[in-house]
PARORO-680243 format. One record per residue: residue in three letters; y negated, x, z negated of N, C-alpha, C, O in turn. Coordinates in steps of 0.2 Angstrom, whole numbers, plus 5000, padded with zeros to 4 digits. Layout:
REM PARORO-680243
ALAYXZYXZYXZYXZ...
***
This chain:
REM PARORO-680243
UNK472155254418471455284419470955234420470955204426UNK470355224415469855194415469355234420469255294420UNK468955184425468555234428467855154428467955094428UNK467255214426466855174425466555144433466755164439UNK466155094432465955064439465355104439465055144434UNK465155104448464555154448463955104449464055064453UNK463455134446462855074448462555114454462455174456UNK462355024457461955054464461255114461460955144466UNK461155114455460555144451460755214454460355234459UNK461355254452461655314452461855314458462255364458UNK461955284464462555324470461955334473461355304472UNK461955374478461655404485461255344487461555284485UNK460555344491460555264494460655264501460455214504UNK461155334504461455324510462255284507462555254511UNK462355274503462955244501463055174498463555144495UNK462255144497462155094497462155034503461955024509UNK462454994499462154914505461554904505461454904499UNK461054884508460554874509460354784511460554774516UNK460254764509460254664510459554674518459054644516UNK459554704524458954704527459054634530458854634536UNK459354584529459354504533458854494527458254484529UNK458954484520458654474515457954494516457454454516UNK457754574516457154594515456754574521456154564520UNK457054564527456554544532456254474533455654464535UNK456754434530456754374527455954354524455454334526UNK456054394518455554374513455054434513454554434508UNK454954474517454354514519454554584514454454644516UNK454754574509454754604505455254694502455954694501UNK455054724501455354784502455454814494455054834490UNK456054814494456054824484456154884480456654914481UNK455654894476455354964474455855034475455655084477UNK456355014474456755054473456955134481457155194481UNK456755074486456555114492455855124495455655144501UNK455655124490454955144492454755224488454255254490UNK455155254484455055304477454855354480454455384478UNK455155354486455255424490454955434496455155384499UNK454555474500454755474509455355494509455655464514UNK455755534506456455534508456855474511457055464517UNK456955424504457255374503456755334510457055314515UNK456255314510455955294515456155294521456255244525UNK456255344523456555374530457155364531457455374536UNK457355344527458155344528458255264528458655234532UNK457855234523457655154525457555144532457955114536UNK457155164534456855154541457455184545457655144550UNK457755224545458255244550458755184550458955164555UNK458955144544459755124542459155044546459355004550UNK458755034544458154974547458254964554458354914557UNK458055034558458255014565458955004567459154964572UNK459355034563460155034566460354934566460754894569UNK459954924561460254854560459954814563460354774566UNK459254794565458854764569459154774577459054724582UNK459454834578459754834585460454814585460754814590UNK460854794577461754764577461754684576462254654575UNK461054634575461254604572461154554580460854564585UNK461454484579461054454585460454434584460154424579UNK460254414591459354404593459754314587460254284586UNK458854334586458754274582458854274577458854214574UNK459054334572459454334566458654344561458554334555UNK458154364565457454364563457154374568457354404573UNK456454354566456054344572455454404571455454454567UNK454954404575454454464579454054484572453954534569UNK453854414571453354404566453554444559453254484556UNK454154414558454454444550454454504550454154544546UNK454754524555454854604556454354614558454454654563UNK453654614557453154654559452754644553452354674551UNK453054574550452354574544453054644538452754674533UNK453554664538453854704537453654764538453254784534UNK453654784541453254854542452554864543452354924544UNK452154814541451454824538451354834531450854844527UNK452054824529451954854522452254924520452454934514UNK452454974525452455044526452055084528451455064529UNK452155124528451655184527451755184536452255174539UNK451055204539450955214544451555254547452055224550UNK451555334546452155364551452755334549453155334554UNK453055304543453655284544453555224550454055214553UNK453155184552453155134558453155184564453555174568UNK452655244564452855264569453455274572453655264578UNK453755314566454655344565455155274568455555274573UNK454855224564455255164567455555144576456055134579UNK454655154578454955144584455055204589455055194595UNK455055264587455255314588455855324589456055334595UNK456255314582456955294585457155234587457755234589UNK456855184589457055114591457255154599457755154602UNK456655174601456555224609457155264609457555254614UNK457355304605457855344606458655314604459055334608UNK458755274601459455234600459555194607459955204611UNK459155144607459155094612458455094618458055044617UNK458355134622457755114625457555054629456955024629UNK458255034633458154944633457754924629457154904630UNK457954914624457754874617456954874617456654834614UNK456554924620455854914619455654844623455154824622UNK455954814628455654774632455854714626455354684625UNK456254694623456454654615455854664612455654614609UNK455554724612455154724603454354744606453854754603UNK454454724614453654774616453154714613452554724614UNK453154664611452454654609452254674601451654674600UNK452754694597452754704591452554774592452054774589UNK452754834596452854884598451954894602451754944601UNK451754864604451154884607450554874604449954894604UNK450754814600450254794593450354844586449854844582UNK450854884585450754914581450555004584450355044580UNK450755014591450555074594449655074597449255114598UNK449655024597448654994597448455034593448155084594UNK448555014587448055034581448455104581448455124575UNK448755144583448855204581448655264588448755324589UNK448355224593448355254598447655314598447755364600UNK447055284596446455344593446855414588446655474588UNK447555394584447655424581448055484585448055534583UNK448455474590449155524592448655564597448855624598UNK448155544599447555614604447155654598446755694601UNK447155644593446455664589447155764586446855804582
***
């Protein structure tokens, strides 16, 4: 029985690997997860799960925020949404990232 290989094109992108050391790395987020808010949300959810498994120093404050300036406003919110809800320790880890990016959105959450 020949069984065809499956391209990461064609499977689910919850059953993809994701290279999030790579992307945070190089700032860069690759088209491919950008298509959708769907596919977004789902980046950003598998995004916090990893940022909280990996060890400190596997990336720093700065990479990971110049990363999420290049998302769409509510998926940052979403981010640290759930960052709060998986791990709430973990905000005193990310509160300068976390209050710099809740700054610019604070005229926004009363209006």
């Amino acid at each position: 029985m020949n069984q065809l290989p499956v391209s990461s094109e064609n499977s689910p992108f919850s059953s993809q690997a994701v290279p999030f050391g790579e992307i945070i790395k190089n700032g860069k987020i690759p088209s491919q997860y950008l298509l959708s808010d769907y596919v977004m949300h789902q980046f950003v959810e598998r995004l916090v799960h990893y940022v909280l498994s990996v060890p400190q120093g596997s990336f720093s404050m700065a990479e990971l925020g110049k990363l999420l300036e290049k998302i769409d406003p509510s998926h940052q919110v979403f981010f640290f949404k759930r960052l709060k809800e998986n791990s709430p320790g973990s905000l005193k880890q990310f509160a300068p990232l976390y209050y710099g990016f809740m700054a610019e959105f604070h005229p926004l959450l009363f209006t």
